[in-house]
PyMOL Python script that loads the backbone (N, CA, C, O; Angstrom):
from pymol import cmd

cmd.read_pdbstr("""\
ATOM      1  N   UNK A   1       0.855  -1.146   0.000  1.00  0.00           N
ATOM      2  CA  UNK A   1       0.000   0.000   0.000  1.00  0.00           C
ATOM      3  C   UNK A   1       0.910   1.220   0.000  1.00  0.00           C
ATOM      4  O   UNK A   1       1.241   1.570   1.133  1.00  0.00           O
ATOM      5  N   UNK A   2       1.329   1.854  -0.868  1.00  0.00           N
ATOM      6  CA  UNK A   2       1.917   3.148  -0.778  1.00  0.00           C
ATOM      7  C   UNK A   2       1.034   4.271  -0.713  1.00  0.00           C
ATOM      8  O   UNK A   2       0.005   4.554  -1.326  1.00  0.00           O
ATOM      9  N   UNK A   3       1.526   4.693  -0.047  1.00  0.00           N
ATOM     10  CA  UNK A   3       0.800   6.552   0.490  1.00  0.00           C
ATOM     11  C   UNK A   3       1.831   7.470  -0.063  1.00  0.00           C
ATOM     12  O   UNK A   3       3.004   7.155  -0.266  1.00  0.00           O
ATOM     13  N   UNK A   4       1.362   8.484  -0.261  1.00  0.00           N
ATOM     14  CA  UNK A   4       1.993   9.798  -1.109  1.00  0.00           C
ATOM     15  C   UNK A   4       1.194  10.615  -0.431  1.00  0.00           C
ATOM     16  O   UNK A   4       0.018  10.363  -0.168  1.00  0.00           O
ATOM     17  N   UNK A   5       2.202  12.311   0.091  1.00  0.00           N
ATOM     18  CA  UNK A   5       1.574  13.478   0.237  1.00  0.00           C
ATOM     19  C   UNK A   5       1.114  13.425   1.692  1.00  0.00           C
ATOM     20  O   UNK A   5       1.854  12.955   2.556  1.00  0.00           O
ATOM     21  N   UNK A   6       0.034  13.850   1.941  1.00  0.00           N
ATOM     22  CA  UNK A   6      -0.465  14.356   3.489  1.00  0.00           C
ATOM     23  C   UNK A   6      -1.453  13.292   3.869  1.00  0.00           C
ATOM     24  O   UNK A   6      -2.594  13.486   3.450  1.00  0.00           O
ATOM     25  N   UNK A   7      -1.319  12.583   4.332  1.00  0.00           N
ATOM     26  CA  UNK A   7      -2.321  11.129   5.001  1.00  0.00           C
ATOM     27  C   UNK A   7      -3.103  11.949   6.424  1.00  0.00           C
ATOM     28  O   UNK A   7      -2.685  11.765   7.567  1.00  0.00           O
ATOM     29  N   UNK A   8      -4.158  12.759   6.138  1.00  0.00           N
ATOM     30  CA  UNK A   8      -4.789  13.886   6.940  1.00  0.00           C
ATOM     31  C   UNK A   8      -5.844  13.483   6.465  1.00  0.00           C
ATOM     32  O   UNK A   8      -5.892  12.695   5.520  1.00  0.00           O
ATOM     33  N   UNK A   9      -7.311  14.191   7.326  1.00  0.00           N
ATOM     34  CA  UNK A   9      -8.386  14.728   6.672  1.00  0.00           C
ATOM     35  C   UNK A   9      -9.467  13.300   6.061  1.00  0.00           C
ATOM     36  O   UNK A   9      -9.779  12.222   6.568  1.00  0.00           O
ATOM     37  N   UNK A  10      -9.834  14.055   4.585  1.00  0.00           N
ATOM     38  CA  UNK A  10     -10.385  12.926   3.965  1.00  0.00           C
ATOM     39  C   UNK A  10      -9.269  11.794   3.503  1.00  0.00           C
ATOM     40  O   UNK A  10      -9.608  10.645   3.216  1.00  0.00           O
ATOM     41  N   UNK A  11      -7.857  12.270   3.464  1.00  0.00           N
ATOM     42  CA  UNK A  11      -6.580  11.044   3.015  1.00  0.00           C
ATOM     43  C   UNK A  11      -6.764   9.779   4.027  1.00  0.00           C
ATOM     44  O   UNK A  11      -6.719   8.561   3.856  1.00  0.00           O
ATOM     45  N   UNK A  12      -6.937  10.415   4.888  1.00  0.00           N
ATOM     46  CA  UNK A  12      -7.370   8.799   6.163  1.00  0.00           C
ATOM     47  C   UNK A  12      -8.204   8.255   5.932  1.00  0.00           C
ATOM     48  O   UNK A  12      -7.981   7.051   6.062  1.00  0.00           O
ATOM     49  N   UNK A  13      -9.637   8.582   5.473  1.00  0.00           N
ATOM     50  CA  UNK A  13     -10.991   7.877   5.028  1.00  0.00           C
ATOM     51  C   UNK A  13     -10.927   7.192   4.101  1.00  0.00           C
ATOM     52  O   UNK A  13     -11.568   6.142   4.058  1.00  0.00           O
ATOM     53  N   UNK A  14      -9.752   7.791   2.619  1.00  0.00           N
ATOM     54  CA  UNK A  14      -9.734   7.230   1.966  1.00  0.00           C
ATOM     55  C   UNK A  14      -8.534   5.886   2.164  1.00  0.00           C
ATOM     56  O   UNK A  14      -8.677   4.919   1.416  1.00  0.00           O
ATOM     57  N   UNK A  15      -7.622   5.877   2.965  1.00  0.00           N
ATOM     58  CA  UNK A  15      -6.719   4.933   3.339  1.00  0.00           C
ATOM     59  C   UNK A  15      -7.558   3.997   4.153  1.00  0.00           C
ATOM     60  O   UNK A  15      -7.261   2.802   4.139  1.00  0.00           O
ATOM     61  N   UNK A  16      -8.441   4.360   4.767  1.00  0.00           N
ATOM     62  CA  UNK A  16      -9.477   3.093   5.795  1.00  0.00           C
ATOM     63  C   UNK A  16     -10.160   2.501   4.751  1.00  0.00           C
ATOM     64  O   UNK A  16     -10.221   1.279   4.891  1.00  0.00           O
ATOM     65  N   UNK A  17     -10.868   3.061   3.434  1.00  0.00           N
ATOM     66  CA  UNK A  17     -11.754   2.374   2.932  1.00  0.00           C
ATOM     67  C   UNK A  17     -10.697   1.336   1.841  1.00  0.00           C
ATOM     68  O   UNK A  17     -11.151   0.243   1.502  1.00  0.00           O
ATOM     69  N   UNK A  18      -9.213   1.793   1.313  1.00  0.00           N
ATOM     70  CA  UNK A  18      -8.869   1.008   0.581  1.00  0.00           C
ATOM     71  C   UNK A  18      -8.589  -0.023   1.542  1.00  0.00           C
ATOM     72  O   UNK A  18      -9.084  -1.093   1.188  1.00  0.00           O
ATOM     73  N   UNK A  19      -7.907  -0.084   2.744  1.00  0.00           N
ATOM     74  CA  UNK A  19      -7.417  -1.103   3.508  1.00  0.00           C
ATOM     75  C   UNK A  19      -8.338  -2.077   3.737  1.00  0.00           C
ATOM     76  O   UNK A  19      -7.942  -3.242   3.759  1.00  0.00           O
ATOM     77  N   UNK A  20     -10.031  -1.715   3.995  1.00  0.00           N
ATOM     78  CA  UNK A  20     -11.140  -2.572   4.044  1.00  0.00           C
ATOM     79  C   UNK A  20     -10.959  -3.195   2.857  1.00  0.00           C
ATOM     80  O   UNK A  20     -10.666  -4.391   2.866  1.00  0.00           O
ATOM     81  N   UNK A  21     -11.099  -2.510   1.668  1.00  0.00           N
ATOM     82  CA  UNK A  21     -11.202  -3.176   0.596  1.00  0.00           C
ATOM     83  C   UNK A  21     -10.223  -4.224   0.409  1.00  0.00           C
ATOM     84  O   UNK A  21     -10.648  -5.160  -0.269  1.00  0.00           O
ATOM     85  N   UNK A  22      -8.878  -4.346   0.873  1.00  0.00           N
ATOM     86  CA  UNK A  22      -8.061  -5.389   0.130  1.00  0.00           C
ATOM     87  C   UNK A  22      -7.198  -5.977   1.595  1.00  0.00           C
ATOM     88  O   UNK A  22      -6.084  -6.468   1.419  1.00  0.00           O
ATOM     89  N   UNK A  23      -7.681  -5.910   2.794  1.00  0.00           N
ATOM     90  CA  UNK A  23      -7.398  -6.648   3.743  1.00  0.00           C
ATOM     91  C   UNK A  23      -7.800  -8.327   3.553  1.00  0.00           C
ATOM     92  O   UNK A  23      -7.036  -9.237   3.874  1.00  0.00           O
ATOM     93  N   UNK A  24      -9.280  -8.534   2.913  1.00  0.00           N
ATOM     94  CA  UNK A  24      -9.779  -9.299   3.112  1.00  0.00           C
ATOM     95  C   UNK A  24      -8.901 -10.784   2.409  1.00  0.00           C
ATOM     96  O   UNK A  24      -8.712 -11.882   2.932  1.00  0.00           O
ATOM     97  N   UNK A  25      -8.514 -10.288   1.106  1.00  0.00           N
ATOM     98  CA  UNK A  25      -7.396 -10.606   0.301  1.00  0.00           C
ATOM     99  C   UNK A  25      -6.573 -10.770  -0.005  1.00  0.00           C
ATOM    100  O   UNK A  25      -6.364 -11.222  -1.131  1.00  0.00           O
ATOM    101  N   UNK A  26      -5.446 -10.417   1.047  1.00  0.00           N
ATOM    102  CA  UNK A  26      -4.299 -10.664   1.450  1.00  0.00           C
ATOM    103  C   UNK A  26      -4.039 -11.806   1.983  1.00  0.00           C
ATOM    104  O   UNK A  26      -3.090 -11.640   2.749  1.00  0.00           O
ATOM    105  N   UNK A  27      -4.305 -12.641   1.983  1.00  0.00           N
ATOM    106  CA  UNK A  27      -4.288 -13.972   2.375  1.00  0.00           C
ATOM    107  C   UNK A  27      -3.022 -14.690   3.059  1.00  0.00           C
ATOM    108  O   UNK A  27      -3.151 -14.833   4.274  1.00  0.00           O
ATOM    109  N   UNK A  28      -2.027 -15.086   2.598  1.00  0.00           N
ATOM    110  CA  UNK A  28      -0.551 -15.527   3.336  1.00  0.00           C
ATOM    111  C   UNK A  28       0.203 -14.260   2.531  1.00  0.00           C
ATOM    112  O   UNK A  28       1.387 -14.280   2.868  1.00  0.00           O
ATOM    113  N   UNK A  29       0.010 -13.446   1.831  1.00  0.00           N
ATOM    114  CA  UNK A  29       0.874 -12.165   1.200  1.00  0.00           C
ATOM    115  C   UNK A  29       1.234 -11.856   2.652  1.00  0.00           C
ATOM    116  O   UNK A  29       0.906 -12.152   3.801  1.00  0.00           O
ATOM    117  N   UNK A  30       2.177 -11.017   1.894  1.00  0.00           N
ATOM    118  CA  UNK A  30       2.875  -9.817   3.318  1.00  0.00           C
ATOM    119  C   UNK A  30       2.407  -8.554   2.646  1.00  0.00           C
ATOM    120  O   UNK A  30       2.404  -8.415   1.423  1.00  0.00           O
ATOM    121  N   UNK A  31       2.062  -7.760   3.394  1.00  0.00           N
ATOM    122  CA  UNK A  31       1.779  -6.367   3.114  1.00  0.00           C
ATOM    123  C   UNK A  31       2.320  -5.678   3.315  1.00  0.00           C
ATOM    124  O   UNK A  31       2.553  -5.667   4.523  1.00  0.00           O
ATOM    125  N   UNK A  32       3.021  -4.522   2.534  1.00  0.00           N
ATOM    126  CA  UNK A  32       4.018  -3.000   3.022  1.00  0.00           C
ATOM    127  C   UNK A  32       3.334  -2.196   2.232  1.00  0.00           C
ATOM    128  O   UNK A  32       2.782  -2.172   1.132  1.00  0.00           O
ATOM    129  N   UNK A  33       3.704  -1.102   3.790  1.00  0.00           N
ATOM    130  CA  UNK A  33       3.010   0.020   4.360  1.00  0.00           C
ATOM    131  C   UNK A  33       4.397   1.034   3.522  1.00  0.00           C
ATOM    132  O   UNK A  33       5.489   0.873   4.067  1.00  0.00           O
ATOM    133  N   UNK A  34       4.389   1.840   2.507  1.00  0.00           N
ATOM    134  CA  UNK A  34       4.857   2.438   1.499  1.00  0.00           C
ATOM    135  C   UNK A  34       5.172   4.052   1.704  1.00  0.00           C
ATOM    136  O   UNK A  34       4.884   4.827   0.792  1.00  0.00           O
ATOM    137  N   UNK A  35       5.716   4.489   2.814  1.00  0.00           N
ATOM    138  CA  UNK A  35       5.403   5.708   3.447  1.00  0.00           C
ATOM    139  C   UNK A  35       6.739   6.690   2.581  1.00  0.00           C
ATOM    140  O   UNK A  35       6.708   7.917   2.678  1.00  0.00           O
ATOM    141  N   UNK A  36       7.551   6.183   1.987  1.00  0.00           N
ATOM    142  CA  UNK A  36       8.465   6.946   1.489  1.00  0.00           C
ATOM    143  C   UNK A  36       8.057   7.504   0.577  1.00  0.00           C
ATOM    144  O   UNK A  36       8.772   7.245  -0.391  1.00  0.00           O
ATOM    145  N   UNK A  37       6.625   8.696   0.126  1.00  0.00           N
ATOM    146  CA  UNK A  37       6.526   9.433  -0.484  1.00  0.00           C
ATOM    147  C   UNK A  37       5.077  10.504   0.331  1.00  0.00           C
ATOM    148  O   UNK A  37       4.206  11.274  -0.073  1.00  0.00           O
ATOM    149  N   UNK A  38       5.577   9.893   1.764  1.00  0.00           N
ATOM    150  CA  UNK A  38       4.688  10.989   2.717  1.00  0.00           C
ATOM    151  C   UNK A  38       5.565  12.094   3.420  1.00  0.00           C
ATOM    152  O   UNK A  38       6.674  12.055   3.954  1.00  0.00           O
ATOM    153  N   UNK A  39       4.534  13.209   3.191  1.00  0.00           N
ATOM    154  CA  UNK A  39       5.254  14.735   3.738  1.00  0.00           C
ATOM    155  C   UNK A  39       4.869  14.543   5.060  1.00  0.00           C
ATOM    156  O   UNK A  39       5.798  14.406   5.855  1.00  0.00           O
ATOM    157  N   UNK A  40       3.542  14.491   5.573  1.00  0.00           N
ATOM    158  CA  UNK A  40       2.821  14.691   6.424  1.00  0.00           C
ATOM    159  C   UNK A  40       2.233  13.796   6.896  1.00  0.00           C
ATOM    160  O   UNK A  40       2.102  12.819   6.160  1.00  0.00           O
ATOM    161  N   UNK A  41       1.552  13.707   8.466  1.00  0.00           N
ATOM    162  CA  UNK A  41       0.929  12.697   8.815  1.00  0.00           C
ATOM    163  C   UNK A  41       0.008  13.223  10.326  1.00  0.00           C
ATOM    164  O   UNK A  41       0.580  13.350  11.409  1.00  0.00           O
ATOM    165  N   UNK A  42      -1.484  13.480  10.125  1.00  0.00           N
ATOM    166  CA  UNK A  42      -1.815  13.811  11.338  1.00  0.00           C
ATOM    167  C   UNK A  42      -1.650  12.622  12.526  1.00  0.00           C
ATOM    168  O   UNK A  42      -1.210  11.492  12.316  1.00  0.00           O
ATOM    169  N   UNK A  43      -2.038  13.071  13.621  1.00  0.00           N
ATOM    170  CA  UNK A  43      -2.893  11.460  14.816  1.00  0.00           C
ATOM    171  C   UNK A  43      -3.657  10.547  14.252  1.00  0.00           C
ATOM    172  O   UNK A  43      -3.602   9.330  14.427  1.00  0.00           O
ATOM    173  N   UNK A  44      -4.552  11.297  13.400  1.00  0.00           N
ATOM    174  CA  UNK A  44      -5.671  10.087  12.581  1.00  0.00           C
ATOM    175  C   UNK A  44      -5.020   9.165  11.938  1.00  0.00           C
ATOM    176  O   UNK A  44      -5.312   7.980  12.095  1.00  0.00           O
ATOM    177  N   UNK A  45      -3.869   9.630  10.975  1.00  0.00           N
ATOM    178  CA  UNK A  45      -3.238   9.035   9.763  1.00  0.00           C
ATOM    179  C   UNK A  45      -1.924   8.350  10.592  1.00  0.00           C
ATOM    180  O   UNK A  45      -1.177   7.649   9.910  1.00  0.00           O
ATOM    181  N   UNK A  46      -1.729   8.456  11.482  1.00  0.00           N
ATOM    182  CA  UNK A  46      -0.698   7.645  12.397  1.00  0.00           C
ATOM    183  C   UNK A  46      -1.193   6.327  12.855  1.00  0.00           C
ATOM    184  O   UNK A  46      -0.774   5.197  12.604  1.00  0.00           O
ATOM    185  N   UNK A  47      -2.575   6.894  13.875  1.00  0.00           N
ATOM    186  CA  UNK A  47      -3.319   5.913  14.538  1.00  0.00           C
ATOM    187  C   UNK A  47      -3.612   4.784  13.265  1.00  0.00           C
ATOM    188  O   UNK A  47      -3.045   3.691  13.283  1.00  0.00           O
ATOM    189  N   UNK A  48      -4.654   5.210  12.052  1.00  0.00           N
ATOM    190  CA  UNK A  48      -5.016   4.084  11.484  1.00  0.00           C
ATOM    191  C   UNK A  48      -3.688   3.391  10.877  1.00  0.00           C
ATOM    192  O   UNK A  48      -3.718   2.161  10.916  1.00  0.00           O
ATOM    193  N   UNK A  49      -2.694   3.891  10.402  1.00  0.00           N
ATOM    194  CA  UNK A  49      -1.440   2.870  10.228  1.00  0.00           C
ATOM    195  C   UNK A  49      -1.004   2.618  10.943  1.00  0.00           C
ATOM    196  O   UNK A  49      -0.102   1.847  10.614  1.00  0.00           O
ATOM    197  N   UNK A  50      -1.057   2.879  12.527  1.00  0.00           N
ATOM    198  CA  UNK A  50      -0.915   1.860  13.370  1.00  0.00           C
ATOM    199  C   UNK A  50      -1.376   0.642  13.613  1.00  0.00           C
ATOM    200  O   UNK A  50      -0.674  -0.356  13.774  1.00  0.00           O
ATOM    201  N   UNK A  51      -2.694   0.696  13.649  1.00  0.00           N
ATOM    202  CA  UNK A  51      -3.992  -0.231  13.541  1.00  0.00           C
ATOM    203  C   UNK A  51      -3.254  -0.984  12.374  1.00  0.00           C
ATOM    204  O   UNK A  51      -2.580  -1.964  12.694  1.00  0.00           O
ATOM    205  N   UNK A  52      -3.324  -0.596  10.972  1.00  0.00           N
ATOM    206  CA  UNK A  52      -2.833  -2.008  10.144  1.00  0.00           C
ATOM    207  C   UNK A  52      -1.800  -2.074  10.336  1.00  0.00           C
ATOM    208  O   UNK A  52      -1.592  -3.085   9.667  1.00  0.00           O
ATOM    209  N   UNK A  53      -0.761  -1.795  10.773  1.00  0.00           N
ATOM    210  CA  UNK A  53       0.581  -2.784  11.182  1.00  0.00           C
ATOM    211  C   UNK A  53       0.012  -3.441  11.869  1.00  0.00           C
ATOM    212  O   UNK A  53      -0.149  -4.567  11.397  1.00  0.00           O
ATOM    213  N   UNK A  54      -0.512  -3.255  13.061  1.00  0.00           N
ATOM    214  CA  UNK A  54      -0.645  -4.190  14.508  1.00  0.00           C
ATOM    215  C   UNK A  54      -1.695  -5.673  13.372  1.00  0.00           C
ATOM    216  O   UNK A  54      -1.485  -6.886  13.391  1.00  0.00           O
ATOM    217  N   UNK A  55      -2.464  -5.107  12.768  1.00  0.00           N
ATOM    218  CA  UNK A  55      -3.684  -6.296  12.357  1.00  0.00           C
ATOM    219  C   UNK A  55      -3.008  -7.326  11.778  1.00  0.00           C
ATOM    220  O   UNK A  55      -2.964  -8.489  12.181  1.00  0.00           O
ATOM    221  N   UNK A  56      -2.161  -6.576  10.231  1.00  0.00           N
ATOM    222  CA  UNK A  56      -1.390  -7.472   9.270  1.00  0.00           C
ATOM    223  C   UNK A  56      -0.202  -8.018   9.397  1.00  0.00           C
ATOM    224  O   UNK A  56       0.113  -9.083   8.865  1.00  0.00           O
ATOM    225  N   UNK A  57       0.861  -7.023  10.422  1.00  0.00           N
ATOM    226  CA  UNK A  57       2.135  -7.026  10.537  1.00  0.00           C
ATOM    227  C   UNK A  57       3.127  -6.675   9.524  1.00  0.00           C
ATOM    228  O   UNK A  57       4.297  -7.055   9.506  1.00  0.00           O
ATOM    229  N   UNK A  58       2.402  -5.725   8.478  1.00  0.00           N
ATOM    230  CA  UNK A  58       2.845  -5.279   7.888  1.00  0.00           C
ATOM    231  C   UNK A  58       4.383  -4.363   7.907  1.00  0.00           C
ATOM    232  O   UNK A  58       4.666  -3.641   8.863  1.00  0.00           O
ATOM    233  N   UNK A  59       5.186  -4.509   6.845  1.00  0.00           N
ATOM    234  CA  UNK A  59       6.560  -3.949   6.758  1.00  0.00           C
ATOM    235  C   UNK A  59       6.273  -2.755   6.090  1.00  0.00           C
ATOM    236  O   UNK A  59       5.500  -2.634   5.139  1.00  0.00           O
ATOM    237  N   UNK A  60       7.230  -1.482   6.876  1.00  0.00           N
ATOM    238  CA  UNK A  60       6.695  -0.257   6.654  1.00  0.00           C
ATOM    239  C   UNK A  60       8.561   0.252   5.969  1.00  0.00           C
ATOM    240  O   UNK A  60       9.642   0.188   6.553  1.00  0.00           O
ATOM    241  N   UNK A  61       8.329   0.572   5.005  1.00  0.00           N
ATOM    242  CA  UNK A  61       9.296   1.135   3.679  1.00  0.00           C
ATOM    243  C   UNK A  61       9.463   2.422   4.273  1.00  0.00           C
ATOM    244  O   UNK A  61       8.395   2.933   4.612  1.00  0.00           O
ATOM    245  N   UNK A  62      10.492   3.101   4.501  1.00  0.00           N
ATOM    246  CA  UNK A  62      10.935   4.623   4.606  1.00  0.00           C
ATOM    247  C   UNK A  62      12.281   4.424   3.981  1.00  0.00           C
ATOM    248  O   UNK A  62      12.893   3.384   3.735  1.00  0.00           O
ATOM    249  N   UNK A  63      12.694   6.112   3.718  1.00  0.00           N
ATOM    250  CA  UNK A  63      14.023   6.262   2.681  1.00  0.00           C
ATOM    251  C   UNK A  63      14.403   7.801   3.244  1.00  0.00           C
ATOM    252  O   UNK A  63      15.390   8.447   2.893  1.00  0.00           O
ATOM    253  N   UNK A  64      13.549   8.156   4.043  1.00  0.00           N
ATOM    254  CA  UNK A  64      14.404   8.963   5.027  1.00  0.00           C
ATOM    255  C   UNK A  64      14.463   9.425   5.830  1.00  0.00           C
ATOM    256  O   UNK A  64      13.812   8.758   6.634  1.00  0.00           O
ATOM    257  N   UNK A  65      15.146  10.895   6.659  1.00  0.00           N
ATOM    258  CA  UNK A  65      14.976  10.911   8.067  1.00  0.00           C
ATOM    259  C   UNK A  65      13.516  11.604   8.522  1.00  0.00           C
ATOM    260  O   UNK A  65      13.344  11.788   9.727  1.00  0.00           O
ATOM    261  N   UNK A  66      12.441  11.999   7.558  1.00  0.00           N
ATOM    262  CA  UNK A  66      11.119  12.019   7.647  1.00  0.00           C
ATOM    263  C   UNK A  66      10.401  10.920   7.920  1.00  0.00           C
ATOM    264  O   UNK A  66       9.813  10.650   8.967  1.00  0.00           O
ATOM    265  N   UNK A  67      10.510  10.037   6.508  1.00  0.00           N
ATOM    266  CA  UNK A  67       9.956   8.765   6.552  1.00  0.00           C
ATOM    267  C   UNK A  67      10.031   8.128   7.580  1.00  0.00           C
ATOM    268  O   UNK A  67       8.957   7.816   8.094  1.00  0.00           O
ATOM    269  N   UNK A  68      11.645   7.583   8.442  1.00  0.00           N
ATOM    270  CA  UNK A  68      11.614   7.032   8.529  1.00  0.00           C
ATOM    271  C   UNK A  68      10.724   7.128  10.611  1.00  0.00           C
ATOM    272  O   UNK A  68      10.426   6.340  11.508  1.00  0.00           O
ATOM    273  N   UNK A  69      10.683   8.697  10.329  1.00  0.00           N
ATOM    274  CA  UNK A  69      10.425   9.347  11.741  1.00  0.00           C
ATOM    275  C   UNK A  69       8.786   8.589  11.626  1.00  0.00           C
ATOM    276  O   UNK A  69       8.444   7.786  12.494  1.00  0.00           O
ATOM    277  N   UNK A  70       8.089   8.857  10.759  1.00  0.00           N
ATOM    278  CA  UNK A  70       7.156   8.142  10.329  1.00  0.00           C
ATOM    279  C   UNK A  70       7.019   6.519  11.094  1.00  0.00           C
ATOM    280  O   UNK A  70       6.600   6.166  12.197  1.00  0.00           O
ATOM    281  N   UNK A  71       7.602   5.757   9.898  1.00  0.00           N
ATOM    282  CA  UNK A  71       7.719   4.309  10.391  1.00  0.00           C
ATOM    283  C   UNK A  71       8.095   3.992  11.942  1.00  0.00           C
ATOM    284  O   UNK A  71       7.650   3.063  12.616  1.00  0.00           O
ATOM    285  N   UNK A  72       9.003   4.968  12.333  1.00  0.00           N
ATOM    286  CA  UNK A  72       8.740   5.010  13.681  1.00  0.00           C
ATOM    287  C   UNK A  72       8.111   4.783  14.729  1.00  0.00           C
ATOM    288  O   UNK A  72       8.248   4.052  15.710  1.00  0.00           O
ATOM    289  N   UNK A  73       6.866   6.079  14.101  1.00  0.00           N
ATOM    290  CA  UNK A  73       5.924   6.353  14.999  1.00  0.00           C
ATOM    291  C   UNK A  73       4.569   5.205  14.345  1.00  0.00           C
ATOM    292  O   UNK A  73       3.540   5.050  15.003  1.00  0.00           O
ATOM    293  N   UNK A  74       4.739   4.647  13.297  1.00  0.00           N
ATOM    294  CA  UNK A  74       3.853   3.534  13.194  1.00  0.00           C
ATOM    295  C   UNK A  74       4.494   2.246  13.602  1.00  0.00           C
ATOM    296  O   UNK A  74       3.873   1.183  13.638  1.00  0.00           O
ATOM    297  N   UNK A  75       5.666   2.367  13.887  1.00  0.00           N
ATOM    298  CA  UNK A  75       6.074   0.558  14.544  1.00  0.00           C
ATOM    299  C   UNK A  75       5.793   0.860  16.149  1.00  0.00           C
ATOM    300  O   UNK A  75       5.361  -0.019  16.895  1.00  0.00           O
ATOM    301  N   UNK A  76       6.085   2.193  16.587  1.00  0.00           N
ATOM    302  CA  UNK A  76       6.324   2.637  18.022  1.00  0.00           C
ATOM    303  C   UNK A  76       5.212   1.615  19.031  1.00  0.00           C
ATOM    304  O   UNK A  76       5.458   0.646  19.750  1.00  0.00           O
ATOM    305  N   UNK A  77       4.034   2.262  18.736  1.00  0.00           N
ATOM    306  CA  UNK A  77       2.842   1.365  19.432  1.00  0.00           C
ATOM    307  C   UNK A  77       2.594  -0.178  19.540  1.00  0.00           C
ATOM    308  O   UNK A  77       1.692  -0.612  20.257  1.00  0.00           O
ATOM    309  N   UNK A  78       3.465  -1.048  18.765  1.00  0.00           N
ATOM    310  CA  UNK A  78       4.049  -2.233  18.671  1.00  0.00           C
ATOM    311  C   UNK A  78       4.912  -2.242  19.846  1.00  0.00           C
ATOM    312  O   UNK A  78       4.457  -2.246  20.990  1.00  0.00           O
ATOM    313  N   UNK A  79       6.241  -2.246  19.551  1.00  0.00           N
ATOM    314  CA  UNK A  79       7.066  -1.872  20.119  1.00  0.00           C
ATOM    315  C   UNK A  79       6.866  -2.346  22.429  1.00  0.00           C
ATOM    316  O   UNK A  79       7.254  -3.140  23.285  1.00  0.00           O
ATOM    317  N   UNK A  80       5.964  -1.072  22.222  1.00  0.00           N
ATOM    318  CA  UNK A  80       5.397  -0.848  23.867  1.00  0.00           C
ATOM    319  C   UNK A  80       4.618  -1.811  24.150  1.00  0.00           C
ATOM    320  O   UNK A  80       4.393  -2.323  25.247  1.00  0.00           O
ATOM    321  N   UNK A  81       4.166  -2.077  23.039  1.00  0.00           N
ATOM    322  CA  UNK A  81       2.875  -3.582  23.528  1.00  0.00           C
ATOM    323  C   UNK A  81       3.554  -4.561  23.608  1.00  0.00           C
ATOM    324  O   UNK A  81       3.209  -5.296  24.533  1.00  0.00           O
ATOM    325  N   UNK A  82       4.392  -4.905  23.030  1.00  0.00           N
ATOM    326  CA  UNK A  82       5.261  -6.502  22.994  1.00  0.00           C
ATOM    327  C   UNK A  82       5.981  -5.963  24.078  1.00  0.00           C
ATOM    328  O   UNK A  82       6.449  -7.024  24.493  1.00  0.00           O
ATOM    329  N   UNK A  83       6.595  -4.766  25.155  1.00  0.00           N
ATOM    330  CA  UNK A  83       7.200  -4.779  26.018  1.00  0.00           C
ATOM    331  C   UNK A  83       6.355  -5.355  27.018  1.00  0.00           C
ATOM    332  O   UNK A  83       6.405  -6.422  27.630  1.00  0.00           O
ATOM    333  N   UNK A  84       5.467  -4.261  27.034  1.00  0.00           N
ATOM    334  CA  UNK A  84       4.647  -4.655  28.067  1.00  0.00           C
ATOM    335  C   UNK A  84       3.633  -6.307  28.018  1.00  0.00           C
ATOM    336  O   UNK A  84       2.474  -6.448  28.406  1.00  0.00           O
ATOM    337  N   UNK A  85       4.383  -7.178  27.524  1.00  0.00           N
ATOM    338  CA  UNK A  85       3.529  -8.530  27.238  1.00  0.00           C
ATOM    339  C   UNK A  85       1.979  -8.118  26.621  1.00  0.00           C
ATOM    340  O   UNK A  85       1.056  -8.831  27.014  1.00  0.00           O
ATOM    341  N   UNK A  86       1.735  -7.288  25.916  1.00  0.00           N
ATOM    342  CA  UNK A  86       0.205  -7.747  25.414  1.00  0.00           C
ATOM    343  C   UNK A  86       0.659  -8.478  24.191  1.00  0.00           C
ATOM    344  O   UNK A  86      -0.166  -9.020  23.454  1.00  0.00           O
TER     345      UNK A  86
END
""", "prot")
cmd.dss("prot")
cmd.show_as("cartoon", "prot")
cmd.util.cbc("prot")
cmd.orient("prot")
């Protein structure tokens, strides 16, 4: 799934409805989360790519020290949960 530009606003609605759409279908695939052509990223657009890492375990692509601040903050919430045993 690559994202481009500002994952804000209606960009999150539209990232929830493609992810509905082709979650179902992913079957033994691996899924990556394509963030090396995002500027921006509100709470909304963090939270729901948080949510699909945590669901799919998806591998999140960055290429730089934006991106990868990004992938970061979408592996981060992982991260704390496997510390804390959930």
């Amino acid at each position: 799934m690559r994202l481009e530009g500002k994952v804000v606003g209606p960009w999150v609605e539209e990232c929830h409805r493609t992810w509905d759409a082709i979650r179902g279908d992913l079957g033994a695939k691996k899924l990556r989360l394509d963030v090396r052509g995002v500027m921006f990223m509100d709470e909304r657009g963090t939270s729901l790519l948080r949510q699909i890492h945590r669901m799919s375990g998806a591998e999140v692509l960055a290429n730089s020290p934006l991106t990868n601040y990004f992938a970061e903050l979408i592996r981060r919430e992982i991260k704390q949960n496997e510390s804390e045993g959930a």
